[in-house]
NUGU-545817 format. One record per atom (N, C-alpha, C, O): x, y, z. Coordinates in steps of 0.05 Angstrom, whole numbers, plus 5000, padded with zeros to 4 digits. Example, Ala and Ser with C-alpha at 12.3 -4.5 7.8 and 13.67 -1.06 7.14 Angstrom:
BEGIN
526448865156/524649105156/526449345156/528549345169/525749555142/527349795143/525850015157/526850235161/
This chain:
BEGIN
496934094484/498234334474/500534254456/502334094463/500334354435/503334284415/505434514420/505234754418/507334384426/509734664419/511634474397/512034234392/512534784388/514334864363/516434924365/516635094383/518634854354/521634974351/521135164330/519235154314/522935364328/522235634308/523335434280/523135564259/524235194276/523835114246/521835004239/521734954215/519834934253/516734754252/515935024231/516835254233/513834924209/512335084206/509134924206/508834674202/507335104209/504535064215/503134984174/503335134155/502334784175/501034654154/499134884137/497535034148/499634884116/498735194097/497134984074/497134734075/495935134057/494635074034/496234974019/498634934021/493034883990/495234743985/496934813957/496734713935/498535013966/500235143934/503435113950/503735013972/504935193939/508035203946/508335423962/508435643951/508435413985/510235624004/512535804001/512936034009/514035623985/516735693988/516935973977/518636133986/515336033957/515436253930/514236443962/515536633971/512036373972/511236673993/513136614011/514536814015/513736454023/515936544038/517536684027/517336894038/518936704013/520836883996/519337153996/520137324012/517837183983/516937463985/515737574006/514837794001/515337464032/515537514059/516937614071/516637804087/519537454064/522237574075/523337774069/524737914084/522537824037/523838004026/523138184035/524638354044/520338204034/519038504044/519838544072/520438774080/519838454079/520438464116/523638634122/524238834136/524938454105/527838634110/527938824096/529638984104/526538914070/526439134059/525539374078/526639594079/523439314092/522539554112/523939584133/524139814142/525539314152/526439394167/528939514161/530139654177/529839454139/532339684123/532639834115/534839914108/530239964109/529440214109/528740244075/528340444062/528639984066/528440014037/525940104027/525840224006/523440064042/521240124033/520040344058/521640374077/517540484059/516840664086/514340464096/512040464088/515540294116/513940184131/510540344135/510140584140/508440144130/506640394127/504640354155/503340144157/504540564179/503440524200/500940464205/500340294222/499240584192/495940374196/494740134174/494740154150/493839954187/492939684168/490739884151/489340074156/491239654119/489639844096/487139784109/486439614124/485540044094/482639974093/482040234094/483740414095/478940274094/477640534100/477440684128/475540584140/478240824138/477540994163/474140914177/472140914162/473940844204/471140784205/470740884237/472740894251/468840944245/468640934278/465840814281/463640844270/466940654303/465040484311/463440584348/464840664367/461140554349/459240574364/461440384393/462840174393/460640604416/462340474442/461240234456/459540084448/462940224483/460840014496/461640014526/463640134535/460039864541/460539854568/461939514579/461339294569/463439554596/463539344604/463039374641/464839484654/460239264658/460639354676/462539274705/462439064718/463839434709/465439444735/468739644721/470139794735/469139574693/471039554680/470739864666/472739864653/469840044663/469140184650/467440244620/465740084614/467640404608/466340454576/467740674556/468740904560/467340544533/468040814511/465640924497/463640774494/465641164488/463941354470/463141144439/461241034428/466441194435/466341094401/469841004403/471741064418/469640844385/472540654373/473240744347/471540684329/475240874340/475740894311/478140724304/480040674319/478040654279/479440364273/479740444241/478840654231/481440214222/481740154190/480239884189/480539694204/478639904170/477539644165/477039624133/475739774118/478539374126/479039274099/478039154092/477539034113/476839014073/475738754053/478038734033/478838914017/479438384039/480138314013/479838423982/477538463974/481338463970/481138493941/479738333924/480738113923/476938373905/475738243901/473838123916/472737943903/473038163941/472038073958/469737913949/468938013928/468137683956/466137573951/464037673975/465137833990/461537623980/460837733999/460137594030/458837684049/461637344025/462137194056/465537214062/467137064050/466137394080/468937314085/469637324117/468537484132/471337154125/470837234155/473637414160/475337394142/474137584185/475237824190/477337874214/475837874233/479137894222/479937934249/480438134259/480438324244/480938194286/480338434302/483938394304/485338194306/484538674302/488038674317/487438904331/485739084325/489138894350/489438894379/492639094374/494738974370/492639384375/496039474382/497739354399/497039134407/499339434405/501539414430/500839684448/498939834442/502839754472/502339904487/503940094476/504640234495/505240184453/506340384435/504340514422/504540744414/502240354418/499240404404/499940324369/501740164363/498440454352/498640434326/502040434314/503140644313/503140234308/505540374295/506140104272/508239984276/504640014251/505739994227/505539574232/505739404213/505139514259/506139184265/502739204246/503139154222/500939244250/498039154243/497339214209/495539174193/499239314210/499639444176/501339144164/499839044146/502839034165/504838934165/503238614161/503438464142/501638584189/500538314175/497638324163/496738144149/495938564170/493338624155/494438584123/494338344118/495338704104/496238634089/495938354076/494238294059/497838194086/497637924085/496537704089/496837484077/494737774111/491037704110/489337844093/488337684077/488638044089/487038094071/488238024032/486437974016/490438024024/491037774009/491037444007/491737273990/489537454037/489137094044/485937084041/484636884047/484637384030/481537314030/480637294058/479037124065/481937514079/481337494099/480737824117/482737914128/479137924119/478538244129/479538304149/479938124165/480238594156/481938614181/480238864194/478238934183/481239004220/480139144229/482139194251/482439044270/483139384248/485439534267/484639734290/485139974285/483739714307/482539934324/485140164332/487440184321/483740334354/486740484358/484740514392/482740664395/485840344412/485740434437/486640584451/485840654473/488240644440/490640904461/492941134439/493441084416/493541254446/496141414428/498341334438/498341224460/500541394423/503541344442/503141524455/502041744452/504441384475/505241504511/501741444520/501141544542/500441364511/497541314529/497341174539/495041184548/498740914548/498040664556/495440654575/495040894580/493740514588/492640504607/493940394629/496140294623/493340364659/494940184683/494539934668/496539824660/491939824663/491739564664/489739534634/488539724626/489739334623/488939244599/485339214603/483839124586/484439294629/480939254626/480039494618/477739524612/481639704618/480839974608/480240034577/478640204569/482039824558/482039754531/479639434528/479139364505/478739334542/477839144542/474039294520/473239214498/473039464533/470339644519/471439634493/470039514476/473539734485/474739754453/473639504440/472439464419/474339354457/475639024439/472238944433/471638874410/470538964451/467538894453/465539034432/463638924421/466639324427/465439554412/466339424379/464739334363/468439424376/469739254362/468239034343/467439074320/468038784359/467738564350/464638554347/463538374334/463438744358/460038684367/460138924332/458138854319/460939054322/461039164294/461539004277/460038994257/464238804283/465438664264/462738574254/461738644232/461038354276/458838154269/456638284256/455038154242/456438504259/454138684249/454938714218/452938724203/457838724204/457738864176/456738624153/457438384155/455438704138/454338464119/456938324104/458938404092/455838074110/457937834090/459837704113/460537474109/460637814133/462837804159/461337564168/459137564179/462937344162/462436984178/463936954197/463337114215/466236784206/467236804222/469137024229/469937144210/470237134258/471437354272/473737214288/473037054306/476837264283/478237224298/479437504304/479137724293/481437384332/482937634341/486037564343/487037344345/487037794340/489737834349/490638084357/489338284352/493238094373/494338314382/497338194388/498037964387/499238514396/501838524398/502438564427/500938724437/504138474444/503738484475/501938604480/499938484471/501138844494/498438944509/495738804496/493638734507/496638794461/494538684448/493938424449/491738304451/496938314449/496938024462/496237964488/494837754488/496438024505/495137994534/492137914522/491037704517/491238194518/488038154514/487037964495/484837854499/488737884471/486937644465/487337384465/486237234450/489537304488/489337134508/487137104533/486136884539/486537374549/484437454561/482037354548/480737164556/481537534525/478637444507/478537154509/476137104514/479237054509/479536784504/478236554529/477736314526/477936674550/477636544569/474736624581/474436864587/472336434586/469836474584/468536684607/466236774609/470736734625/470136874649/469737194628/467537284624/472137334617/471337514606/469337464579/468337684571/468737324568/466837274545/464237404563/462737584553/464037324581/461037264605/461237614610/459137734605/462437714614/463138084617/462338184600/460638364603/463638104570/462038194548/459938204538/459138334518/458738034557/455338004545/454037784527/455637604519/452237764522/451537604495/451137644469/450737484450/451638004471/450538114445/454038104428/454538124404/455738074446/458638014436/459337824427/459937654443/459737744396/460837464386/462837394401/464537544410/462737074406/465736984406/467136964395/466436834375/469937034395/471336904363/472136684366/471836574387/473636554338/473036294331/476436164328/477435944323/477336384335/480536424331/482636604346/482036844346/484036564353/485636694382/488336794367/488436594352/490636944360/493636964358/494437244380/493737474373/495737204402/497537314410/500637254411/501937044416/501437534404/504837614397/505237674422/503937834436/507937484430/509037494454/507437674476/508237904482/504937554489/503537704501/504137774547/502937834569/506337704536/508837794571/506637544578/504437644581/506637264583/505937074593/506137024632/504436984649/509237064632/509237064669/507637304681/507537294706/506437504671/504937784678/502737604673/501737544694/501937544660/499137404663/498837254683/497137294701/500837004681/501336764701/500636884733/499036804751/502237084733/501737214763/499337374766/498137374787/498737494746/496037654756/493837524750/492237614767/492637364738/490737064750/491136964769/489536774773/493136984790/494136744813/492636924833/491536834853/492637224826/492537364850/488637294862/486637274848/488737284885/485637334888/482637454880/480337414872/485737714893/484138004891/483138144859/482338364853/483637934845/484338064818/481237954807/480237734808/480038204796/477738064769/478337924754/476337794747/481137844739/481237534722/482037374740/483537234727/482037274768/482337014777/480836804774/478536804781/481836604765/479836394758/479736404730/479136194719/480236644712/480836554684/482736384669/482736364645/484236234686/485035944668/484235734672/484735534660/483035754689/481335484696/478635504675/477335294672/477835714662/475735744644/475535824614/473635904601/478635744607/479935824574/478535664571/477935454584/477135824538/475735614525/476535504500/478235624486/475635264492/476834944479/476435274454/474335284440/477935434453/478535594418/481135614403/482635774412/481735514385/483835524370/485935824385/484836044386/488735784396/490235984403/492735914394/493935714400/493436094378/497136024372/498336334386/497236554383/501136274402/502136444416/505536444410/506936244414/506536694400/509236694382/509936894400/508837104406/512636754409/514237054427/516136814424/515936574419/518937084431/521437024425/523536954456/523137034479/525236814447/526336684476/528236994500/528636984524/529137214480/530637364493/528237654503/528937894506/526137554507/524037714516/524737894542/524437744562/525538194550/526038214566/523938354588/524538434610/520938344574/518238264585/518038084615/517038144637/519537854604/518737494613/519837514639/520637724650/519637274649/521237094669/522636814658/521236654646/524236804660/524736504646/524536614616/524136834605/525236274606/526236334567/523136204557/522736234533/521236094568/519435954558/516736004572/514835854567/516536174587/514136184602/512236144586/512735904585/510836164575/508836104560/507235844564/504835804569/509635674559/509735374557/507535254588/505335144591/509735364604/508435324633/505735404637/503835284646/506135674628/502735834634/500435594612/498535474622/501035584589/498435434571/498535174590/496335104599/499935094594/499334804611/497334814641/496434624654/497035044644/495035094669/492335074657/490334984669/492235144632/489235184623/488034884631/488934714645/485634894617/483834624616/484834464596/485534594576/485334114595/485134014574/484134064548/485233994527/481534204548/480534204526/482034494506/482534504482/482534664525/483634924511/486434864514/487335094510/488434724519/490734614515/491334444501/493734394500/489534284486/489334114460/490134314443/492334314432/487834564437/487934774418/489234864413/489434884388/491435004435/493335194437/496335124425/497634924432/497035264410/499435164402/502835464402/503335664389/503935304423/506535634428/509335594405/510535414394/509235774406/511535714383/513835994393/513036234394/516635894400/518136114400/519936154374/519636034353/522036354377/524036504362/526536494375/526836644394/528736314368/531436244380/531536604374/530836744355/532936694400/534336954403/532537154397/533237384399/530537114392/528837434384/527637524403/526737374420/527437794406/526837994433/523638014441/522337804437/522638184450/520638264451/519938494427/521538674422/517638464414/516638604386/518638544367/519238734353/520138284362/521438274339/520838344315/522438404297/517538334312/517038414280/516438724282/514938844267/517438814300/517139104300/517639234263/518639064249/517139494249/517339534235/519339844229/519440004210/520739824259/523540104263/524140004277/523639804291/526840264273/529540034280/529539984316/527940014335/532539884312/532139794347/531939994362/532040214351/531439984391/530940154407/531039984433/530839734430/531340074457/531240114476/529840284505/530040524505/528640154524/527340424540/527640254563/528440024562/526740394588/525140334608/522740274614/521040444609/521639994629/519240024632/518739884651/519839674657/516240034669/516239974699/515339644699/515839474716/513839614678/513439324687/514439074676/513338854679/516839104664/518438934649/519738804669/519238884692/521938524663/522638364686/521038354695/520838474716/518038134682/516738084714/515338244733/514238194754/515538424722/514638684741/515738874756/514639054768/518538814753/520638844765/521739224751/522839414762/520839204730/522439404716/525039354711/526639204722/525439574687/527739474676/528139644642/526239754630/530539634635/530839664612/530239414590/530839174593/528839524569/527139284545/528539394514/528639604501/529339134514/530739194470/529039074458/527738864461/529139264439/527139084412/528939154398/530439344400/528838954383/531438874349/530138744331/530238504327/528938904320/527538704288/529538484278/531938514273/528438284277/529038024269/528037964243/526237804248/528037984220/526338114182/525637814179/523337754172/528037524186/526937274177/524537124198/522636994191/525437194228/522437164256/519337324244/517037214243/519837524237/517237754222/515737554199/513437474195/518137524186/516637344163/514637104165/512637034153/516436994190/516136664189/512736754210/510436684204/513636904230/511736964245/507737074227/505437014234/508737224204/506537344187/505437084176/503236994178/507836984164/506336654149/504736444167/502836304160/505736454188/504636264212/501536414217/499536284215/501436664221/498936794232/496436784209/494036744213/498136834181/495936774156/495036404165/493536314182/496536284148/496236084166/494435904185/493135724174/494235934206/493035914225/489236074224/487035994234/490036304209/487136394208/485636364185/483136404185/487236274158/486836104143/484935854149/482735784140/486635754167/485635424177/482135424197/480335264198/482535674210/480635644232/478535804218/476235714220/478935994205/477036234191/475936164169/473936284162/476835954152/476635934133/474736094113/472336114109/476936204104/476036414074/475436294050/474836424031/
């Protein structure tokens, strides 16, 4: 497993960074300053996709989602699935769709829930993610399929990732080829694999050897500890701990690349589980560095 100090950056193509980093940043603090109107769904065309079952776990009807093709598109490009947060749709998937699909890379934004919908538990959104990806593979030209998501979204494609739920999904469900979860509350995972009684037990003992990069910030008020993460990837298997690479954010909260302003709430399962009051504080230079890292990485594994 490699870990990162938030000055590491992840190895990019081969042109000068420095010029997109700059215009990374810029954009980033422009929206979170209200300079521009942050725009809430990732581009693309409106689509709904055909449901699915997962058995024990439940099923959906239909998935409706944004799904984009690069500008200019050629007709092999590979695509990733993003994954909301438990806020649902609000502008984070807009934010880096964008900047993948300028990397020659397709996106596909589902919408599992509305605000205030959350589910108890993330297997209720799990049919989405399957309905999803089993479309992605179906549209002509679509080569390789990665995923990502924002906590709730992050949980799950950490989850995805591990062959116990792959095996749920079926066979008719691609695997993807590429993993990014945003600070996906790591000690909530850590503990709910430990448990017995639980349908993912035994899912870290069965992560599979797939490319995963995992970005959450040290003042997470999600977490336990400043680094859980670290601890949790080290349980996996050798082979999927080679892959995996965590990278934090000196001082940044939970949803730092949020795309409005700060805020505050309650939530029963924050602390650990503990509940608690949770801040988010956009961080415009963490957003940036975080977007460039995620192009990046799916750049490397997806290759467009």
């Amino acid at each position: 497993m490699k870990l990162h100090s938030s000055s590491d950056r992840i190895a990019v193509r081969r042109h000068d960074i420095s010029w997109r980093r700059g215009l990374l940043l810029a954009a980033a603090a422009l929206v979170v300053s209200g300079g521009v109107a942050a725009q809430t769904e990732a581009p693309g065309e409106p689509v709904v996709i055909p449901g699915a079952e997962i058995s024990g776990w439940g099923k959906v009807t239909e998935v409706r989602g944004r799904f984009g093709r690069p500008p200019g598109a050629t007709v092999h490009v590979p695509a990733v699935l993003i994954l909301h947060g438990s806020g649902g749709v609000d502008g984070r998937g807009a934010f880096y769709a964008k900047a993948l699909q300028a990397a020659g890379i397709a996106t596909l934004e589902i919408t599992m829930f509305p605000p205030g919908g959350r589910p108890r538990t993330t297997k209720a959104t799990m049919p989405h993610a399957a309905a999803a990806l089993k479309w992605l593979a179906g549209q002509p030209g679509v080569t390789r399929v990665g995923v990502m998501g924002f906590s709730w979204g992050g949980s799950m494609s950490v989850t995805m990732s591990s062959e116990l739920l792959q095996e749920r999904f079926g066979k008719d469900v691609p695997k993807p080829a590429a993993f990014v979860a945003l600070y996906p509350v790591c000690s909530n995972l850590d503990r709910q694999w430990a448990e017995p009684r639980s349908d993912l037990y035994g899912a870290r003992r069965r992560m599979s050897a797939t490319p995963m990069l995992i970005l959450a910030g040290t003042r997470d008020d999600y977490e336990e500890g400043v680094r859980p993460c670290d601890a949790f990837a080290a349980t996996w298997p050798a082979a999927a701990r080679e892959l995996a690479t965590v990278r934090y954010f000196e001082g940044a909260t939970h949803g730092f690349d949020t795309q409005r302003e700060s805020r505050e709430f309650y939530d029963q399962v924050a602390h650990y589980g503990k509940g608690g009051t949770v801040k988010i504080t956009p961080n415009p230079e963490a957003a940036a560095d975080a977007r460039q890292a995620v192009v990046d990485f799916f750049v490397k594994y997806l290759e467009p």
